[in-house]
C-alpha positions as CSV (number, residue, x, y, z in Angstrom):
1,X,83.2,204.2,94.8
2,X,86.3,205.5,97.0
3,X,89.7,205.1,96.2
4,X,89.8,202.0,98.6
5,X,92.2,199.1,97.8
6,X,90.8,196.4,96.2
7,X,92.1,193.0,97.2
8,X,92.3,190.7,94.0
9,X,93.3,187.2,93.4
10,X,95.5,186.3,90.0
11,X,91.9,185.0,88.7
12,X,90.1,187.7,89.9
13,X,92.2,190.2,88.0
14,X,91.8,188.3,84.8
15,X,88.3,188.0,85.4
16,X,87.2,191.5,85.9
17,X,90.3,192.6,82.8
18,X,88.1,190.1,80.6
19,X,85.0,191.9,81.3
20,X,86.3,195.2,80.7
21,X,87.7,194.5,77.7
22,X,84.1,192.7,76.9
23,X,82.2,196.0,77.5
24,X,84.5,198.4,75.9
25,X,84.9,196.3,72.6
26,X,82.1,194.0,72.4
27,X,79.0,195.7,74.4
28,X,79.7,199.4,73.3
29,X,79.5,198.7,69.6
30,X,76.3,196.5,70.0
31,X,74.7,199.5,71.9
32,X,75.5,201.9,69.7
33,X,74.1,199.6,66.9
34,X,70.5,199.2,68.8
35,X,70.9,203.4,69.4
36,X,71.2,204.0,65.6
37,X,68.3,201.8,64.7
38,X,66.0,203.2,67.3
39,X,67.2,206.2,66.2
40,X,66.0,205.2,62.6
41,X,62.1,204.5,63.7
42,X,61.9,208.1,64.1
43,X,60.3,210.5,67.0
44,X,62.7,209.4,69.6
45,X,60.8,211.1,72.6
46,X,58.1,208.2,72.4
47,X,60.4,205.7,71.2
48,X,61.2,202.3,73.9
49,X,63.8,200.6,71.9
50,X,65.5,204.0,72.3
51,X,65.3,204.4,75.8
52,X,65.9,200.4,76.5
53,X,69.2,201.2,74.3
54,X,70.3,204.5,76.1
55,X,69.6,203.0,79.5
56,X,71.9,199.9,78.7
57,X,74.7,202.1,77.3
58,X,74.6,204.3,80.7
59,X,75.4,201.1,82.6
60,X,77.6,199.7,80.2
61,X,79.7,203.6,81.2
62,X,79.0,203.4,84.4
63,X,80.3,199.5,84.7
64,X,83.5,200.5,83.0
65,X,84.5,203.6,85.3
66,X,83.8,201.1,88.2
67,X,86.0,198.4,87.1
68,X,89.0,200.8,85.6
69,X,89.2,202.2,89.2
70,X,88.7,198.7,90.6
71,X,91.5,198.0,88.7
72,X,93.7,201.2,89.3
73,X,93.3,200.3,93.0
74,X,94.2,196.6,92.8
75,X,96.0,195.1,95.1
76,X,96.8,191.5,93.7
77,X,97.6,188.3,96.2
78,X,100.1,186.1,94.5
79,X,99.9,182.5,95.3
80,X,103.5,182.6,96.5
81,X,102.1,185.0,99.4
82,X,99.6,182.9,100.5
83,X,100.7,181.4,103.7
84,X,99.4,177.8,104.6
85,X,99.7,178.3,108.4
86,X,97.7,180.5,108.5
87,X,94.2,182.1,106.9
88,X,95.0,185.1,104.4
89,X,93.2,186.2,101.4
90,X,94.1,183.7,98.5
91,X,93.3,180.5,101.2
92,X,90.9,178.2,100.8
93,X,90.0,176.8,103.7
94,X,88.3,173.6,105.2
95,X,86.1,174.6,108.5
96,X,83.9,172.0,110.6
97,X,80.9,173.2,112.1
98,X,81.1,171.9,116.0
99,X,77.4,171.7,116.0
100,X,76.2,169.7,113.1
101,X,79.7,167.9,112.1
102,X,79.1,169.3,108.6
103,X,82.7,170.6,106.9
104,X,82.6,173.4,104.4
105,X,85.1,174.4,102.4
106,X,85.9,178.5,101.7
107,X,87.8,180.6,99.4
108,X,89.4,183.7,101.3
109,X,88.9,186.6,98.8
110,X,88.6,190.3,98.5
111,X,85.1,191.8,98.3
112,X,85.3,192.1,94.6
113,X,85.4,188.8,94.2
114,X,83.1,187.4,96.8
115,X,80.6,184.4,95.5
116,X,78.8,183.1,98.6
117,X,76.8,180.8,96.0
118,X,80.6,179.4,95.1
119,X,82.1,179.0,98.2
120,X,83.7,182.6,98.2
121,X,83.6,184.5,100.8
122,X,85.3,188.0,101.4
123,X,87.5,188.8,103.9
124,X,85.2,191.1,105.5
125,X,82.0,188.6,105.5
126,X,81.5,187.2,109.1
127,X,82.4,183.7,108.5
128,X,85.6,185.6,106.7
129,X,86.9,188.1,109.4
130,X,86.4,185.4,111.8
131,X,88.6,183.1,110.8
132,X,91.5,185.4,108.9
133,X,95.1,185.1,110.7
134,X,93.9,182.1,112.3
135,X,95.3,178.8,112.6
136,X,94.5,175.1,111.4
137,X,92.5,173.8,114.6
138,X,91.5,177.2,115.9
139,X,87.6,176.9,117.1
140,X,86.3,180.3,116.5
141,X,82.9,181.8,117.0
142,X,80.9,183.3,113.9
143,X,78.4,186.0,115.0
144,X,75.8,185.5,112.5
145,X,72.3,187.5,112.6
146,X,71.1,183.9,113.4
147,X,73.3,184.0,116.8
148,X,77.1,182.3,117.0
149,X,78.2,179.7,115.0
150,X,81.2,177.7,116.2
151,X,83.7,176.4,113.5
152,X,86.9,174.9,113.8
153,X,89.6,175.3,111.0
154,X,90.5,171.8,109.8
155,X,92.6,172.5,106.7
156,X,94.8,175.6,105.1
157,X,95.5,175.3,101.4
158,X,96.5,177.9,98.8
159,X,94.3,178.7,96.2
């Protein structure tokens, strides 16, 4: 991972603090726990709880560099920023498909946080990019592999 700024809501920063403090005092000691019982079966070169345990603890080290330089290069979006006029990381915002009728409604984040199964989406997903710095009742078009996708911006809230 570069040293690229990560754009992080208040919740989003908590979130990924939580889970870093979960690995480095919760997850560390149980690994090391299932590597010293392995360890006690004896002949470790044919020994699967072993490996299974080493394997974990490499991700578990390999999660936590990620997130302390996730968190070194934060860049946090206050609520107070957010700007109701228009789209910016930290909106969530209320778009109406002109096709179908249908109204969704999106969270603006960073790409650390994105959750397309929760409603969301980064600032750098298509649906995203499209509509940042835009205004409420702004039709813009969403080039999707599927083809375009036209949605106008009904609503601006903060987060």
């Amino acid at each position: 991972m570069s040293d690229k700024e990560i754009i992080l809501t208040q919740d989003g920063l908590k979130r990924l603090e939580d889970e870093l403090e979960n690995l480095k005092s919760v997850k560390r000691r149980e690994v090391a726990e299932r590597i010293k019982v392995a360890i006690g079966y004896g002949d470790i070169s044919e020994n699967s709880e072993y490996e299974d345990a080493k394997n974990e603890q490499a991700f578990i080290e390999g999660r936590v560099i990620t997130l302390e330089k996730m968190l070194r290069n934060a860049r946090i979006i206050n609520n107070d920023d957010i700007d109701i006029d228009t789209v910016s990381i930290g909106s969530i915002v209320t778009v109406e498909d002109m096709e179908f009728g249908d109204t969704t409604e999106y969270a603006i984040v960073g790409t650390a946080e994105a959750d397309p199964l929760n409603n969301k989406i980064s600032n750098e997903s298509p649906v995203g990019r499209a509509i940042l710095g835009k205004k409420k009742g702004t039709v813009v078009d969403v080039n999707v592999p599927a083809g375009i996708i036209q949605y106008k911006i009904v609503d601006i809230k903060k987060w």
